[in-house]
C-alpha positions in Angstrom: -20.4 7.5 -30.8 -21.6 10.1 -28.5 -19.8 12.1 -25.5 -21.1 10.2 -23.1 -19.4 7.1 -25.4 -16.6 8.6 -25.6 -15.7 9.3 -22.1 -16.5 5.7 -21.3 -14.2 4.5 -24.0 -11.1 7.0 -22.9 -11.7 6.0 -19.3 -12.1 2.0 -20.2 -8.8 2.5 -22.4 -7.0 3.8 -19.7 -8.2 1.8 -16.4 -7.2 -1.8 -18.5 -3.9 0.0 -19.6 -3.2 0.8 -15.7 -4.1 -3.3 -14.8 -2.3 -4.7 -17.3 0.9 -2.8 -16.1 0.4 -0.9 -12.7 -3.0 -1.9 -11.1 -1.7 0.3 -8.1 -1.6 3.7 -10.4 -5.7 3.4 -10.8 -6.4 4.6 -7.2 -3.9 7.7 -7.8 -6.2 7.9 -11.3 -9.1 8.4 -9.0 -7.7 11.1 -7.1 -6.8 13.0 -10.1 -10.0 12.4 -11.7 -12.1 13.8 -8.8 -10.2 16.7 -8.5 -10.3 17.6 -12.3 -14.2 17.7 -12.4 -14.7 19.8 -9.2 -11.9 21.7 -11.0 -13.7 21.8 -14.1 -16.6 23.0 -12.6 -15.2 26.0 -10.7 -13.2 27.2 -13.2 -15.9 26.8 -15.7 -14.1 24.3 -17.8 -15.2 22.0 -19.8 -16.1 19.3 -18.2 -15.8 16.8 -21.0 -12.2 17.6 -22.4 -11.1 17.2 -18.7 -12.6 14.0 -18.3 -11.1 12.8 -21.4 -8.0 14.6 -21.0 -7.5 13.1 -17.4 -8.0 9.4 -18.9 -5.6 10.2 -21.2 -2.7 11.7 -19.9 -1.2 9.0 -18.3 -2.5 6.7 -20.3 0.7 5.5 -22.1 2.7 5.7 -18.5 2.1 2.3 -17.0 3.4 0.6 -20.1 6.1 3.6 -20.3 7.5 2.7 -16.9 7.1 -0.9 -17.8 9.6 -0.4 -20.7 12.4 1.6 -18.5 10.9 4.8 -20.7 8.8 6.7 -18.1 9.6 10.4 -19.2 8.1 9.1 -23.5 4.6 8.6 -21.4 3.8 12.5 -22.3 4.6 11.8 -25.9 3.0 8.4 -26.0 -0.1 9.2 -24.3 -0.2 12.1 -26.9 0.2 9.8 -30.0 -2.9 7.3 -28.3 -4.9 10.1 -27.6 -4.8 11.7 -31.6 -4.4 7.9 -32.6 -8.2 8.1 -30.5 -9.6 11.0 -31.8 -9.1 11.0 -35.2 -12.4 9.7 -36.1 -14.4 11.3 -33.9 -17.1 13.2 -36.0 -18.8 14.8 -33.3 -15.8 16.7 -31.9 -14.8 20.0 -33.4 -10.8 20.5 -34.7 -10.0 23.2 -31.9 -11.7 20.1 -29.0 -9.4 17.7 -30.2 -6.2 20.1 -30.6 -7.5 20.8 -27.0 -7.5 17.3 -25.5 -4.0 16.7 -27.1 -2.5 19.8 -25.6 -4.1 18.5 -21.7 -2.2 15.5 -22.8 0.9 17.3 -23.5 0.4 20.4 -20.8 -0.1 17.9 -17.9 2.9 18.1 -16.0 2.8 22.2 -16.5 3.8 24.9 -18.8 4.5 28.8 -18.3 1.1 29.5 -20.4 -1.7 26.8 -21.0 -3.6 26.3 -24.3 -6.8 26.9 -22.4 -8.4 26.5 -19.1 -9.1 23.1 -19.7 -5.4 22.3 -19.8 -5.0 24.0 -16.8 -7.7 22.5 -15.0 -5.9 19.1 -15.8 -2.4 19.7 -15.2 -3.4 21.4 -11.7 -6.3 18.2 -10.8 -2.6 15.8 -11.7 -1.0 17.8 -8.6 -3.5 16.1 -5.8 -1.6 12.7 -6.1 1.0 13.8 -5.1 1.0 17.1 -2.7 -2.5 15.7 -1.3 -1.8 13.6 1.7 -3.9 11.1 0.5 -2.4 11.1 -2.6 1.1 11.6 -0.9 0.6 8.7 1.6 -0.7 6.2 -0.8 2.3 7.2 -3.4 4.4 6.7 -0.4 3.5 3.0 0.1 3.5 2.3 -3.9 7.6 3.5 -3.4 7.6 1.3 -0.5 6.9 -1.5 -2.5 8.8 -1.1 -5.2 12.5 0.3 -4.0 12.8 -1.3 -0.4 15.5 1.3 0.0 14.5 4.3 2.1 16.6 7.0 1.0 15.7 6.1 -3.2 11.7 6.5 -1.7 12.0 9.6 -0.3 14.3 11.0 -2.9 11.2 10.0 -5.2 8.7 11.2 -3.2 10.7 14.6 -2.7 11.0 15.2 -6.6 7.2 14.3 -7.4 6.1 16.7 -4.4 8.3 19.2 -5.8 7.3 18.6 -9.3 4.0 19.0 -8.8 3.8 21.5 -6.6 5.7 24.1 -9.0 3.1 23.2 -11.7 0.5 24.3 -9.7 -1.1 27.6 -11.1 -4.9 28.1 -10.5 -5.5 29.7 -7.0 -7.8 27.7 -5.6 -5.1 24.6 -5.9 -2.9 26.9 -4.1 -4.9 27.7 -1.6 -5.8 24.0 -0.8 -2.5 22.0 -1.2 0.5 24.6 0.1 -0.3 23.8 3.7 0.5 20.2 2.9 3.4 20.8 0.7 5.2 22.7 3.4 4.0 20.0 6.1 5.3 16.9 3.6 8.2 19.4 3.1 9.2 19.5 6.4 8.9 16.2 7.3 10.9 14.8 4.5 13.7 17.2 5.9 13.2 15.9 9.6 13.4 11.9 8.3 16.7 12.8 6.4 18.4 14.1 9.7 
């Protein structure tokens, strides 16, 4: 097995764990996933370990919510992902310690293991403070509450969530104007 094998594998593994669950979550992958590698690049991140590390972290969640045991996906996404790695020749320690900590580091921490966790817990943030993102989580709610005040509570927490987890500048710059906006009109619907 190569990289290039790998990253196939970790993506594969990951896509067939969202349709066997939640085929909904893949588009919300996607976003994620196209924001970690523009991260990557602009940070100067490895490009690899995000890729992986973006397949990863949520791997375990559509089965996690499927089981009433959303907040063990960090955890079991983390034992998947070592479960994964174990055997990869090719990969030093310190790469697979770092894939592992994205894992575990996605939702945020006061100070990331490296830049590659960073990269990924910030690319997580554009499904939900990026109004595509946003609007498509919105309709996922939609779908599964039918009770209006239980969506936006939902929605407010994850836009809230991720927007205090967001730490590299550039994220910032790009998603504050539509966390204030989503913000605000979560107030306005609630009056």
């Amino acid at each position: 097995m190569n990289m290039e094998e790998l990253i196939t594998k970790t993506d594969k593994f990951n896509r067939e764990e969202i349709r066997k669950y939640k085929p909904d979550m893949e588009f919300l992958h996607n976003i994620c996933l196209n924001a970690g590698i523009r991260l990557a690049k602009e940070y100067g991140a490895d490009e690899n370990i995000v890729k992986i590390a973006l397949s990863m972290m949520d791997s375990k969640l559509p089965e996690a919510s499927h089981l009433g045991i959303a907040k063990e996906h960090i955890s079991m996404s983390a034992e998947v992902t070592k479960e994964l790695l174990k055997d990869i020749q090719f990969l030093s320690e310190y790469d697979k310690e770092n894939i592992i900590n994205c894992v575990l580091e996605h939702h945020g921490v006061e100070k990331y293991f490296s830049i590659e966790s960073e990269v990924v817990a910030n690319a997580d943030c554009y499904k939900f403070v990026h109004p595509k993102g946003v609007l498509f989580y919105t309709s996922m709610l939609g779908r599964r509450f039918h009770d209006f005040e239980k969506e936006l509570n939902q929605l407010e927490f994850k836009l809230n969530e991720k927007h205090n987890a967001i730490s590299l500048p550039r994220v910032k710059e790009e998603l504050e104007p539509y966390y204030e906006f989503f913000e605000k009109a979560i107030l306005e619907a609630r009056k």
